[in-house]
Backbone as CSV, one residue per row, in Angstrom:
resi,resn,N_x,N_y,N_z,CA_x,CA_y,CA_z,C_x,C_y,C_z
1,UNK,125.765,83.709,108.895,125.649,83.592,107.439,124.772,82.378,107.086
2,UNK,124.409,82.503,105.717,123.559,81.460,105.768,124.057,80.171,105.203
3,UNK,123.747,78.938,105.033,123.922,77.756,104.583,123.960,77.265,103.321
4,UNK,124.698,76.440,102.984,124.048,76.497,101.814,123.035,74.795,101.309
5,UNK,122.971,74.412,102.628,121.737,73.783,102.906,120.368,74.125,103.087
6,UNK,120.438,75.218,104.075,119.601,76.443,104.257,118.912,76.907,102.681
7,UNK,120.018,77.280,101.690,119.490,78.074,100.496,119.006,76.738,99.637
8,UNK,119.733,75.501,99.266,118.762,74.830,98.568,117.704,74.524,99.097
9,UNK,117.483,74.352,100.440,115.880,74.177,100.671,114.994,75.743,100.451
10,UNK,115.249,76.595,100.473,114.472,77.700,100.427,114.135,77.712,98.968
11,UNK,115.635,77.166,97.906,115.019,77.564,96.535,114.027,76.077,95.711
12,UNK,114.361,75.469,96.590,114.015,73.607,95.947,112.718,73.108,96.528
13,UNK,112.926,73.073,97.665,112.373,72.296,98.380,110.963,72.069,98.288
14,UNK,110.130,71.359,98.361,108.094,71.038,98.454,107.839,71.996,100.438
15,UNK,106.996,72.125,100.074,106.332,73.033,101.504,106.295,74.793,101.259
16,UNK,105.639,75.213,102.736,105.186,76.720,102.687,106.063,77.005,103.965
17,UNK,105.923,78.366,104.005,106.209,79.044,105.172,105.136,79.114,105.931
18,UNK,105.566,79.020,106.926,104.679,79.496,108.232,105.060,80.931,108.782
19,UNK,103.250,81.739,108.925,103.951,82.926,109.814,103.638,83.279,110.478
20,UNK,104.311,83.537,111.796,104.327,83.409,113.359,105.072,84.229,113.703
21,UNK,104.757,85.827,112.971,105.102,86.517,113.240,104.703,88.097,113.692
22,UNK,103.416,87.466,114.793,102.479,88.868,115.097,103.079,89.855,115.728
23,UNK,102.646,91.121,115.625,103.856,91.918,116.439,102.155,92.170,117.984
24,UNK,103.314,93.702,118.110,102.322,93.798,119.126,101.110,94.439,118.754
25,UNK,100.852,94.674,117.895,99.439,95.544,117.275,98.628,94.513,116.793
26,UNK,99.122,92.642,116.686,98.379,91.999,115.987,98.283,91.036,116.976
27,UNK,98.735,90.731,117.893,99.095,89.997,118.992,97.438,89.735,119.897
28,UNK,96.869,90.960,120.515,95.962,90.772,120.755,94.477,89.894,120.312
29,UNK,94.733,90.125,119.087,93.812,89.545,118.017,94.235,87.802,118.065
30,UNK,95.197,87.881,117.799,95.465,86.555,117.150,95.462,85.763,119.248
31,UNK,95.934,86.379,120.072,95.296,85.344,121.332,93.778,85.282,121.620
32,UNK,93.166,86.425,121.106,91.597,85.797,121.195,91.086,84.776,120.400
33,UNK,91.700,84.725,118.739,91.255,83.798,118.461,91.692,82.344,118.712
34,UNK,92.683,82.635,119.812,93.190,81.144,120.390,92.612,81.018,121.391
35,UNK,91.830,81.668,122.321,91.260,81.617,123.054,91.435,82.170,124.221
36,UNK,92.444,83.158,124.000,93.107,84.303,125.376,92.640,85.551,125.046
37,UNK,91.321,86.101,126.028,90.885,87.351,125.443,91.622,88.403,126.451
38,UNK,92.117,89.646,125.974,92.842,90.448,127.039,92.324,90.582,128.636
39,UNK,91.434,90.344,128.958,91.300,90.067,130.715,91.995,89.268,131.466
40,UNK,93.315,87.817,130.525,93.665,87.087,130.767,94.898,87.280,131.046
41,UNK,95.307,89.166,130.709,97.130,89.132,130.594,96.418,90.639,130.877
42,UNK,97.928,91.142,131.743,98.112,92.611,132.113,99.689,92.646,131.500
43,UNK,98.941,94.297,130.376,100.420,94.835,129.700,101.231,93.718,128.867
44,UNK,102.555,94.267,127.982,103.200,93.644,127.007,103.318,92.392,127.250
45,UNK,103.987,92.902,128.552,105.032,91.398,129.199,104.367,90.421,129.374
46,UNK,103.182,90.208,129.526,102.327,89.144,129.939,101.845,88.763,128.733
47,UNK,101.360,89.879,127.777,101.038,89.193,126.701,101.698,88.299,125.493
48,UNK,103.390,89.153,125.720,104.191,88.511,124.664,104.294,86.733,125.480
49,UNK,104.587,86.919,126.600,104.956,85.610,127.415,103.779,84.488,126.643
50,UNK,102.151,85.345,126.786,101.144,83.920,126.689,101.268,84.008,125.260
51,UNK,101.579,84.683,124.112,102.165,84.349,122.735,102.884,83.713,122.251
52,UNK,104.081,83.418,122.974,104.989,83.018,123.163,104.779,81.449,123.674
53,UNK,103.725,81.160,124.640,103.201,79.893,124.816,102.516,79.019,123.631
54,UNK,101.960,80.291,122.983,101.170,79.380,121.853,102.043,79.097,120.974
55,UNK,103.065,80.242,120.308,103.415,79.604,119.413,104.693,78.445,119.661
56,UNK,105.522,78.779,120.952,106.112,77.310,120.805,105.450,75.827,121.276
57,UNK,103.975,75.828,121.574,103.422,74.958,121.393,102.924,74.453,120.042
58,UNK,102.888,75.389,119.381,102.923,74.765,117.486,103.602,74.921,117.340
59,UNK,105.360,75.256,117.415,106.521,74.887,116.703,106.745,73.829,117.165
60,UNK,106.569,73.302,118.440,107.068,71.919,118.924,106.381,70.465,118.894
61,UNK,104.811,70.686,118.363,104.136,70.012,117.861,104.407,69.156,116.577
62,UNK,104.077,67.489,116.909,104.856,66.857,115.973,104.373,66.745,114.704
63,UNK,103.203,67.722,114.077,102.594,68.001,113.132,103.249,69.402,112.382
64,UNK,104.406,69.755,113.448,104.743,71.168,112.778,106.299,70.723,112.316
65,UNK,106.763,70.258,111.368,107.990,69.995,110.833,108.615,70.322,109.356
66,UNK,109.995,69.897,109.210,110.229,70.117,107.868,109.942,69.517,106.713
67,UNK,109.252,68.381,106.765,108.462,67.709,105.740,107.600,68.529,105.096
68,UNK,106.986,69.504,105.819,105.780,70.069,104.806,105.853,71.730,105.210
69,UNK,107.212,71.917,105.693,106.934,73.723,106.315,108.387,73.550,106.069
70,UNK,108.535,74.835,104.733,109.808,75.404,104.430,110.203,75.985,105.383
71,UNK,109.957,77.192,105.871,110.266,77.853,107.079,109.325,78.673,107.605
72,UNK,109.597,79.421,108.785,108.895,79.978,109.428,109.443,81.415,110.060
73,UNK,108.254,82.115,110.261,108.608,83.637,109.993,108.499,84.003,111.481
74,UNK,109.459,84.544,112.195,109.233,84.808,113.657,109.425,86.054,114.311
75,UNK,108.705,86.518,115.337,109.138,88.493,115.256,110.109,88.572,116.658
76,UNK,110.595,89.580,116.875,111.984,89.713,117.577,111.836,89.292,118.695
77,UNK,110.515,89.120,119.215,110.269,88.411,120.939,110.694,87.138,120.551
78,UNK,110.219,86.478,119.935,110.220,85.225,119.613,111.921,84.877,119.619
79,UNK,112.245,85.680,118.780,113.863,85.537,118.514,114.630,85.448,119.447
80,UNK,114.406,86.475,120.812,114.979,86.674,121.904,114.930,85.612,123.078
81,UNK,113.543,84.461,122.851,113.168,83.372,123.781,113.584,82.067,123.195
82,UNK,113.548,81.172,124.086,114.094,79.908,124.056,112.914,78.584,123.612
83,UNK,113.066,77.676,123.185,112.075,76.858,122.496,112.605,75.531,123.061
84,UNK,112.159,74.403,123.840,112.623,73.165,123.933,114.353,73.617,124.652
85,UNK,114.628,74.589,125.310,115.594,74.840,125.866,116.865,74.980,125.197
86,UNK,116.320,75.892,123.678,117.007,76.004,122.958,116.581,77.991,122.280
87,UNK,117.717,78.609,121.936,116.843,79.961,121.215,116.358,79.183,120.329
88,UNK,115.275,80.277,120.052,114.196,79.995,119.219,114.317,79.734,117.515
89,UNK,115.159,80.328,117.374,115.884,80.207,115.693,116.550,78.942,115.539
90,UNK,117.572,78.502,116.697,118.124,77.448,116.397,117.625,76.111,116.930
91,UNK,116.369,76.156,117.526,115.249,75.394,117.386,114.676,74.742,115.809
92,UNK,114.273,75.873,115.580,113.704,75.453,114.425,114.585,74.777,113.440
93,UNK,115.894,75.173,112.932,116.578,74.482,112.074,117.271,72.807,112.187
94,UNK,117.732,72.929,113.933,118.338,71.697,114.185,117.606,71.035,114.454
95,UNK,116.133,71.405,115.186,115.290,70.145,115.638,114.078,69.983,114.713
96,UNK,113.921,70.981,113.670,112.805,70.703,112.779,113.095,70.577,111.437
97,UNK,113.975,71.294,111.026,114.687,71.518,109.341,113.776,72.115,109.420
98,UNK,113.635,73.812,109.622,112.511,74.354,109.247,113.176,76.021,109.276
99,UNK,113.615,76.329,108.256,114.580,77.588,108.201,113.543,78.664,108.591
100,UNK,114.259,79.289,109.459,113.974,80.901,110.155,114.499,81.738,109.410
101,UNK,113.038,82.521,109.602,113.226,84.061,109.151,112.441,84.719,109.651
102,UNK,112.982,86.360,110.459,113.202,87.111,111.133,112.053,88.726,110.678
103,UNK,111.176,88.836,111.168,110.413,89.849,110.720,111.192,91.486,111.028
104,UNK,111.467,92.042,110.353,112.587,93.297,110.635,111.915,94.815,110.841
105,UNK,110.624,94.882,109.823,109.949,96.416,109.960,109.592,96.667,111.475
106,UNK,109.429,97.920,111.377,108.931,98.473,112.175,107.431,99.327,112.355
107,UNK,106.486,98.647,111.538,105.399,98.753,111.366,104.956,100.041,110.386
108,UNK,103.719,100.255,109.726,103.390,101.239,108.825,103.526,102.593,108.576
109,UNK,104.023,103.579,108.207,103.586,104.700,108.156,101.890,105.098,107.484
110,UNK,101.909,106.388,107.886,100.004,107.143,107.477,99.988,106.901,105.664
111,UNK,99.177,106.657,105.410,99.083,106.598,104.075,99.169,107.753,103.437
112,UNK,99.939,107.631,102.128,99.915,108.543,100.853,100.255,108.244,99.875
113,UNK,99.553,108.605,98.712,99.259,108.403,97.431,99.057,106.684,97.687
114,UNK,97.877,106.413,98.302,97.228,104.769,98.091,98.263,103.865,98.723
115,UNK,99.421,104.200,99.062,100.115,103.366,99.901,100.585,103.366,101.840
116,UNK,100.961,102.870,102.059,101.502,102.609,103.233,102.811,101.796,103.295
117,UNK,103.726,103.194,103.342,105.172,102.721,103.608,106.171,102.098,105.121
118,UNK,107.179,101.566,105.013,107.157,101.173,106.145,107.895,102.336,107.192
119,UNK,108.067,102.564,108.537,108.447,103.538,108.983,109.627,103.615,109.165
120,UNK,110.624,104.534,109.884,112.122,104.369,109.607,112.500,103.373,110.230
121,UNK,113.374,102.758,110.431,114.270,101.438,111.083,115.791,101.668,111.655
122,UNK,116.252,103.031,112.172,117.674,103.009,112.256,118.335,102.114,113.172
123,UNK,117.260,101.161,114.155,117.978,99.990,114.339,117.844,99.009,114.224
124,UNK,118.067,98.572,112.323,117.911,97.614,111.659,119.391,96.770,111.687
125,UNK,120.613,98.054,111.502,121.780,97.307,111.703,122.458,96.413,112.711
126,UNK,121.585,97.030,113.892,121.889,96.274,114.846,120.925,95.058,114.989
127,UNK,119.989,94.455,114.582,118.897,93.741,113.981,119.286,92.696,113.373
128,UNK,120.053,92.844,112.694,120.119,92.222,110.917,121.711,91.460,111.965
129,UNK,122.780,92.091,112.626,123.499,91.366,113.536,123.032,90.159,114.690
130,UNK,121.893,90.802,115.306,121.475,89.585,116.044,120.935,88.596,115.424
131,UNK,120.242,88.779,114.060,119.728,87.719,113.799,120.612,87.081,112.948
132,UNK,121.647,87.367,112.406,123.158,86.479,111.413,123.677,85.852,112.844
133,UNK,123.522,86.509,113.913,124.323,85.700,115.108,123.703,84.602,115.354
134,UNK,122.079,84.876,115.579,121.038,83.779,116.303,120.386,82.692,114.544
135,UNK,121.484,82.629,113.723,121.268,81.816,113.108,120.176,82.144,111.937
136,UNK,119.792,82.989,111.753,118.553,83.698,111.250,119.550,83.304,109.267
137,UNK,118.083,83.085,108.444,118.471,82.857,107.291,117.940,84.091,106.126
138,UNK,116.939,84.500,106.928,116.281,85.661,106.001,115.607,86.646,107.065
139,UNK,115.180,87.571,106.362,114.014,88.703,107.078,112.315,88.717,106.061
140,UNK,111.543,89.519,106.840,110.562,90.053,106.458,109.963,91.417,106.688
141,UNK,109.728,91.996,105.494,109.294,93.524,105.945,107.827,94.219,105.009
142,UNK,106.988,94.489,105.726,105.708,94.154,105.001,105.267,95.970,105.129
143,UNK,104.802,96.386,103.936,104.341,97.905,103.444,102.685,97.280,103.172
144,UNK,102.240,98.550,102.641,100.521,98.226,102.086,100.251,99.144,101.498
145,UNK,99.688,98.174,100.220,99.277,99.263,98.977,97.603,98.951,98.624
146,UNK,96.999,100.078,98.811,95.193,100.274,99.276,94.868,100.646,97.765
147,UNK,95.359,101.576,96.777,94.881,101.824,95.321,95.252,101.758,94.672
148,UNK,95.532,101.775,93.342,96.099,101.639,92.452,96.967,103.062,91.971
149,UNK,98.029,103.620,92.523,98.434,104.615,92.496,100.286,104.548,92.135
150,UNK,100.148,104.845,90.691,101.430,104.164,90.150,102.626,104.721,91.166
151,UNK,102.697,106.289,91.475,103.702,106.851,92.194,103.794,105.907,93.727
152,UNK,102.406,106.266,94.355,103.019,105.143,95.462,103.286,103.831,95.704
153,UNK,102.737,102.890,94.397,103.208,101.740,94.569,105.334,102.035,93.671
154,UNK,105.464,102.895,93.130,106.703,102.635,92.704,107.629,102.871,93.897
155,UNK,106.647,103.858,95.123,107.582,104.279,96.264,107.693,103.367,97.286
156,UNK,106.725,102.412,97.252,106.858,100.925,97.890,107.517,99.994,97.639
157,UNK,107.928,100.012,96.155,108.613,98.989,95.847,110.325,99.351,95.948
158,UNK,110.541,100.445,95.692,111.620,101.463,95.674,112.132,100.975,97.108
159,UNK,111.378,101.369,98.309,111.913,101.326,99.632,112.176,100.143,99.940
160,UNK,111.155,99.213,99.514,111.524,97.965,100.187,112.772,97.260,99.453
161,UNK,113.081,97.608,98.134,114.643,96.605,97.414,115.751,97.614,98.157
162,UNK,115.396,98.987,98.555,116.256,99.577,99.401,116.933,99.078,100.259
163,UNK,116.004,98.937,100.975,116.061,98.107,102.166,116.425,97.152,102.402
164,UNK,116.278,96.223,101.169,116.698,94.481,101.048,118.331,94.423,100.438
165,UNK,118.816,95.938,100.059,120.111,95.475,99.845,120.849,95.634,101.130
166,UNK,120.540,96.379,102.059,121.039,96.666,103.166,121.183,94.894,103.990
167,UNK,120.227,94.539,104.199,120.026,92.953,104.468,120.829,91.924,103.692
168,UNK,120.909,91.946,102.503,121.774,91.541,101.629,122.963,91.670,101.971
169,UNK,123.569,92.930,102.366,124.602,93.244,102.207,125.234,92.457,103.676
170,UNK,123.935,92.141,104.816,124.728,91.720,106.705,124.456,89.985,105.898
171,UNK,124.373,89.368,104.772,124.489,88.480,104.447,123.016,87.140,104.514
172,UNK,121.953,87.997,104.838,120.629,87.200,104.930,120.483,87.488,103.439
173,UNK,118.654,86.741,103.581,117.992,87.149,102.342,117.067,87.444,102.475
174,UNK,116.407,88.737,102.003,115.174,89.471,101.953,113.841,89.170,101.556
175,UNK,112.984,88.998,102.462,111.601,88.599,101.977,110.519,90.392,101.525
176,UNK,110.487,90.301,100.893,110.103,91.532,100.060,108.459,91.335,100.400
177,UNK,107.907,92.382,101.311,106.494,92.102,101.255,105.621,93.386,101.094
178,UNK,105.246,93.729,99.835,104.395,94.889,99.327,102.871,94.504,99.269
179,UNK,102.461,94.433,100.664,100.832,93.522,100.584,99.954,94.503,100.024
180,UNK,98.826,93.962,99.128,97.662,94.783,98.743,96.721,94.177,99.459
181,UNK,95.821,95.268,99.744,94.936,95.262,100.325,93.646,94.092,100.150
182,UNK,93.208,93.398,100.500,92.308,92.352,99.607,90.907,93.010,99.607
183,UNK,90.720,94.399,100.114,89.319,94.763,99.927,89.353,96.193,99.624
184,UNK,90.515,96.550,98.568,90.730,97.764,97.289,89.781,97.659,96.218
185,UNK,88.935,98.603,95.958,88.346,98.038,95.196,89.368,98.482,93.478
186,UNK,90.650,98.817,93.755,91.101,98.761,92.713,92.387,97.876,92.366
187,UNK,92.375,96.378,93.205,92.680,95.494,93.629,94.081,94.745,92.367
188,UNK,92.853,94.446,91.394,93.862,93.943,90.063,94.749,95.012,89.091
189,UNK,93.907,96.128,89.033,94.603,97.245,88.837,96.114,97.514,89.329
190,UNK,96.288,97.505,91.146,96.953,97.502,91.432,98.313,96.399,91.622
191,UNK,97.563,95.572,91.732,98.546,94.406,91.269,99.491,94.134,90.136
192,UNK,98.444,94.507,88.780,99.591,94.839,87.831,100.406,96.277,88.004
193,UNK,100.508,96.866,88.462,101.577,97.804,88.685,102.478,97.261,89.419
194,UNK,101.990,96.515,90.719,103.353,96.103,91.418,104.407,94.965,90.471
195,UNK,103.402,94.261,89.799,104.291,93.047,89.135,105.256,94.025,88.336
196,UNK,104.641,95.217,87.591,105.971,95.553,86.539,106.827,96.365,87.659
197,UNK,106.721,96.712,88.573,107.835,97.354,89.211,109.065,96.298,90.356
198,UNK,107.784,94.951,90.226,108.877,93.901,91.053,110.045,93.148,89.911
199,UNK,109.396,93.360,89.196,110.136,92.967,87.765,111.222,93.312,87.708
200,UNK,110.895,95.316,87.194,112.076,95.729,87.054,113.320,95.846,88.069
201,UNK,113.029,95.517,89.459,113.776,95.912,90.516,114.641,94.504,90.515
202,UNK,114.016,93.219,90.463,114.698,92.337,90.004,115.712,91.972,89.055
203,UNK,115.372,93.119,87.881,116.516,92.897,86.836,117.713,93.929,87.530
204,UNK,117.536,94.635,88.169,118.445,95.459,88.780,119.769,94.917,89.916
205,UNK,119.141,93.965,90.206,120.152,92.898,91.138,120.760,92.233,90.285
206,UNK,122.445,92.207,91.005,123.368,91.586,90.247,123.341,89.892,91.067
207,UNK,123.950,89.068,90.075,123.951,87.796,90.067,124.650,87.377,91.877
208,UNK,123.927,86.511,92.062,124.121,86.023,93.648,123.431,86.412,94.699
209,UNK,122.355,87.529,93.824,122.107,88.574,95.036,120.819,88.197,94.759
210,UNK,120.053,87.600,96.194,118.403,86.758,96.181,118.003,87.244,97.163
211,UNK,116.396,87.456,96.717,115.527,88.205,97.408,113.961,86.890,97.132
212,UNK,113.450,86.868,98.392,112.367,85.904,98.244,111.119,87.486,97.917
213,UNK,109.634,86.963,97.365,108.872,87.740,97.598,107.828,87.118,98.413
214,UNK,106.610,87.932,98.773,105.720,87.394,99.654,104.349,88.546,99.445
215,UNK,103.594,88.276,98.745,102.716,88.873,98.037,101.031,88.429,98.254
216,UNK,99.852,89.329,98.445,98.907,88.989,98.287,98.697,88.183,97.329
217,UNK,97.748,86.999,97.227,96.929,85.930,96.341,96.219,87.174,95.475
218,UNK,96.482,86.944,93.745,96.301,87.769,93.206,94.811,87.672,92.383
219,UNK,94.116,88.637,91.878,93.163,88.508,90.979,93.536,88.071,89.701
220,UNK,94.037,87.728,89.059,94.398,87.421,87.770,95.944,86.032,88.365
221,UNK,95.184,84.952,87.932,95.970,83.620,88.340,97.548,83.894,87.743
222,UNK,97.990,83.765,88.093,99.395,83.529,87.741,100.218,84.936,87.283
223,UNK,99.807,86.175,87.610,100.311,86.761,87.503,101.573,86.968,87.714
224,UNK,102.122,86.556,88.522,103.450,86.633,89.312,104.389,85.119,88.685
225,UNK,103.659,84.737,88.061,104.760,83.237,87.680,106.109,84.310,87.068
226,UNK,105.979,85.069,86.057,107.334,85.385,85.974,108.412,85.510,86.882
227,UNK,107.752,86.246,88.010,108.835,87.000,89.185,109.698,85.791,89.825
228,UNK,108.525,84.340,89.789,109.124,83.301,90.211,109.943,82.551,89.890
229,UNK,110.150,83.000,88.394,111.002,82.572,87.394,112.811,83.273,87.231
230,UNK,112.543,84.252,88.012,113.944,85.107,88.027,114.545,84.530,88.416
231,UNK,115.861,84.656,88.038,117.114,84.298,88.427,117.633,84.663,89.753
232,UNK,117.292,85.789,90.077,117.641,86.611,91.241,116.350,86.402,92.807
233,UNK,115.087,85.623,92.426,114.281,85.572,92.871,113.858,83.628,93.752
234,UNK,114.329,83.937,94.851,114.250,81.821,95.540,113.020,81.742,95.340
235,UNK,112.257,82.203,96.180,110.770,81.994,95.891,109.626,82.930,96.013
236,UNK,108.474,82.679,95.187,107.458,83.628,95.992,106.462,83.167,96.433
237,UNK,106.157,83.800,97.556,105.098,82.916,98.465,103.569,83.889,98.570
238,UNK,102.835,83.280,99.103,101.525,83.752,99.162,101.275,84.474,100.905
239,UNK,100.673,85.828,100.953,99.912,85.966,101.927,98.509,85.845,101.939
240,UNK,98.210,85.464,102.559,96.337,85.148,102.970,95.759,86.504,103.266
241,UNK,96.159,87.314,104.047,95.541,88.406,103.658,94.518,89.044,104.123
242,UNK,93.921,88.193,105.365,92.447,87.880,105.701,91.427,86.923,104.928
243,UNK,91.649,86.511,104.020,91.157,85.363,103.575,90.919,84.121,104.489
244,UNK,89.835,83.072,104.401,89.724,82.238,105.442,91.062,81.215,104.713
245,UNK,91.187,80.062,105.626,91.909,78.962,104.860,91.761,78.355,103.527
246,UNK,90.003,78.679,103.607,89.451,77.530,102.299,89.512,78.798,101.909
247,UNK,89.525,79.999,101.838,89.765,80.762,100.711,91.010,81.151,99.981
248,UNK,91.674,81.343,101.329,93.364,81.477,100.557,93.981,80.303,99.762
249,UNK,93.598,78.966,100.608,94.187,77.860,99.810,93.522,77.323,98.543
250,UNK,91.602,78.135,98.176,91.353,78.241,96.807,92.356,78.613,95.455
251,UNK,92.598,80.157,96.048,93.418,81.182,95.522,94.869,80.248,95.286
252,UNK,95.137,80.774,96.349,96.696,79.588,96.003,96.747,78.339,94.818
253,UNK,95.908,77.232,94.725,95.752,76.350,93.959,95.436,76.988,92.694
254,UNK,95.247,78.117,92.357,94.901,78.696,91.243,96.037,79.347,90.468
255,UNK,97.693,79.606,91.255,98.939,80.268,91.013,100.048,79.052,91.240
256,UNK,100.241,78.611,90.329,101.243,77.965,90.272,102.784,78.158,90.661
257,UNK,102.809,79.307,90.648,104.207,79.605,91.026,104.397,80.299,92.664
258,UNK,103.460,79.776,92.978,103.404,80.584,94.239,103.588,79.340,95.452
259,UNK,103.824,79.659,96.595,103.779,78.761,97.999,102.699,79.678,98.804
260,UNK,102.512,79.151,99.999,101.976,79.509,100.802,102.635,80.163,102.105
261,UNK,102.209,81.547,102.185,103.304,82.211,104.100,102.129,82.642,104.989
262,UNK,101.121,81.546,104.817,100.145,82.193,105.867,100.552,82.279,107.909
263,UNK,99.499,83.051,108.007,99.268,83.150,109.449,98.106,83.081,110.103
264,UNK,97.028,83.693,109.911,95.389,83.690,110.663,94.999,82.008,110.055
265,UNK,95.439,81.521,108.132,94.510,81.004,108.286,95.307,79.482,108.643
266,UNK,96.775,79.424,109.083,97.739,78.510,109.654,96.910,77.868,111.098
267,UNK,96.656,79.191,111.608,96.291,78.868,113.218,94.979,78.815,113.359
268,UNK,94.131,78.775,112.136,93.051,78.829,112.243,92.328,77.563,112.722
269,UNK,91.254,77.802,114.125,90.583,76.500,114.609,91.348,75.873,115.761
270,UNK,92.795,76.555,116.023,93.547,75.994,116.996,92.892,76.969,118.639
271,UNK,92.860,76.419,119.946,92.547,76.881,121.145,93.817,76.409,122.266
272,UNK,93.395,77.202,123.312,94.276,77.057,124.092,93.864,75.875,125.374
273,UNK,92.244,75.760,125.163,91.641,74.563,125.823,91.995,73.300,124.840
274,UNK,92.126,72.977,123.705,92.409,71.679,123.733,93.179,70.441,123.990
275,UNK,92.470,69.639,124.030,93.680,68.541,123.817,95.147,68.619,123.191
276,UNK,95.650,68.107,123.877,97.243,67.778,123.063,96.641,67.037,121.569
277,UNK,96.147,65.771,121.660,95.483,65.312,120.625,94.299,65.949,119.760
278,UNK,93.872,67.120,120.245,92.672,67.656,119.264,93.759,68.858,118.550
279,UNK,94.543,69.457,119.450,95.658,70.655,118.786,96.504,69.920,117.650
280,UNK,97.213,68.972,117.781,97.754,68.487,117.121,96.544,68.033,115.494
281,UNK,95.379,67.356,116.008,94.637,67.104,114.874,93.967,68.537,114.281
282,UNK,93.881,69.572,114.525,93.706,70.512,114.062,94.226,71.346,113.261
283,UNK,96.218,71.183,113.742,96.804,72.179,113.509,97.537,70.661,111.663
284,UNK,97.169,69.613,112.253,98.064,68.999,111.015,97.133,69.081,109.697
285,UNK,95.759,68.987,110.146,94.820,69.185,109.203,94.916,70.478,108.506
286,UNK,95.080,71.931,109.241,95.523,73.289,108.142,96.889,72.925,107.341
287,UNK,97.902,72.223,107.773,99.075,72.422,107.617,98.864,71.406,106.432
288,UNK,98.242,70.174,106.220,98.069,69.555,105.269,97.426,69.776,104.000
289,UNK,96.615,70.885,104.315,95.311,72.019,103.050,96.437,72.664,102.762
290,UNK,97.335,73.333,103.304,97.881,74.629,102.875,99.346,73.723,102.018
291,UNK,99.923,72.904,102.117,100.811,72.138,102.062,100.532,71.977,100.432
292,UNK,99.272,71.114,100.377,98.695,70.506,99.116,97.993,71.492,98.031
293,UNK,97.541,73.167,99.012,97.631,73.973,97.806,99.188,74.707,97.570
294,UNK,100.093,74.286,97.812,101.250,75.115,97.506,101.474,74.314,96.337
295,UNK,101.618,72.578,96.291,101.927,71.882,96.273,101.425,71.788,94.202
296,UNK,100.117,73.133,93.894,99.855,72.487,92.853,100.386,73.355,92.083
């Protein structure tokens, strides 16, 4: 269950999320741009292992803490391995103040009507147990909406508060992630549809019952300040999206009600050849941009 140390920092606190939570379809990508191109690992096992190197070398890095990183988003390998000779969840909270949360989908379904829903999950229940066991404070579950297509963004938004009461109910809190596409060309269009349907799904939750969101950087600044304003709503954070750093953390500085939950542009510039001292000056320098655009 969660804390209720845990929840005032999620709803109070200064800082972003971090997310470090590639699965295996994104995994590949994100070790080349660290500098592990697949000739370097044979099959899963090898690859989750050298993933698994990188990222608890930036969780354990003394540039990666709770001073300026609300929490951090981690996917079920991660969950299952040990950090500083500790699991990986209860790493982060006791030795960083840096609340975990648990990526839960099970990746996209084929698109229809302009969206991409997430696929079934029937072992979410058993999921949503390991991670209330391994200390876990929230989840994440990420859909994609490509047009502006009122039916399928209402069927995106529909599934995912579905879904988040189920999570609700094993006693976490739901990070709600209905990403749009950043190269739709019916982009703002679609955005205002999701805001009035995150809206209404919000007024639909009864009191106690909190759901974070986690949303593309929008075309129209501040669109989303309301959602951030709910009662029922801790925070909403920003995805990058493919955006570079200096672009997402443009965007960001432009939404006030928003934080930052990046990932590409978090790790962006970090290698697996550097220095202890050049990793560290690399990785505190993103973490300090992204920090100071949450921050405005």
């Amino acid at each position: 269950m969660i804390s209720a140390q845990q929840l005032e920092k999620a709803r109070h606190a200064a800082g972003f999320i971090a997310a470090l939570d590639q699965s295996g379809g994104s995994t590949p990508k994100a070790l080349r741009l660290y500098g592990i191109p697949e000739d370097r690992y044979r099959g899963d096992a090898e690859m989750f292992a050298k993933v698994h190197e990188m990222r608890a070398r930036i969780i354990t890095d003394s540039a990666f803490n709770g001073d300026q990183i609300l929490a951090a988003i981690l996917f079920e390998d991660t969950l299952d391995r040990e950090i500083g000779g500790k699991p990986s969840a209860r790493y982060l909270w006791e030795e960083k103040r840096i609340i975990p949360i648990l990526k839960v989908d099970k990746g996209l379904a084929d698109e229809a009507d302009g969206v991409q829903l997430m696929k079934p999950n029937p072992g979410l229940g058993a999921l949503l147990e390991k991670a209330s066991a391994n200390g876990v404070f929230g989840t994440k579950m990420r859909s994609m909406i490509k047009r502006a297509d009122a039916r399928g963004i209402a069927a995106v938004v529909e599934q995912q508060f579905e879904v988040g009461e189920t999570i609700i109910g094993h006693g976490l809190v739901p990070i709600i992630e209905p990403e749009v596409d950043i190269h739709s060309p019916q982009k703002a269009e679609a955005e205002a549809l999701l805001e009035e349907q995150i809206t209404a799904h919000l007024n639909r939750l009864g009191e106690g019952r909190w759901v974070m969101l986690k949303l593309t950087l929008p075309e129209t600044a501040g669109l989303y300040r309301g959602c951030g304003e709910h009662p029922n709503c801790l925070r909403v954070a920003a995805l990058s999206g493919g955006y570079s750093r200096e672009q997402a953390c443009r965007r960001l500085s432009e939404n006030r009600a928003m934080i930052a939950s990046f990932s590409r542009a978090l790790t962006e510039g970090l290698s697996v050849d550097q220095s202890d001292a050049e990793f560290t000056g690399t990785l505190r320098a993103s973490i300090d941009a992204i920090a100071a655009a949450s921050a405005t």
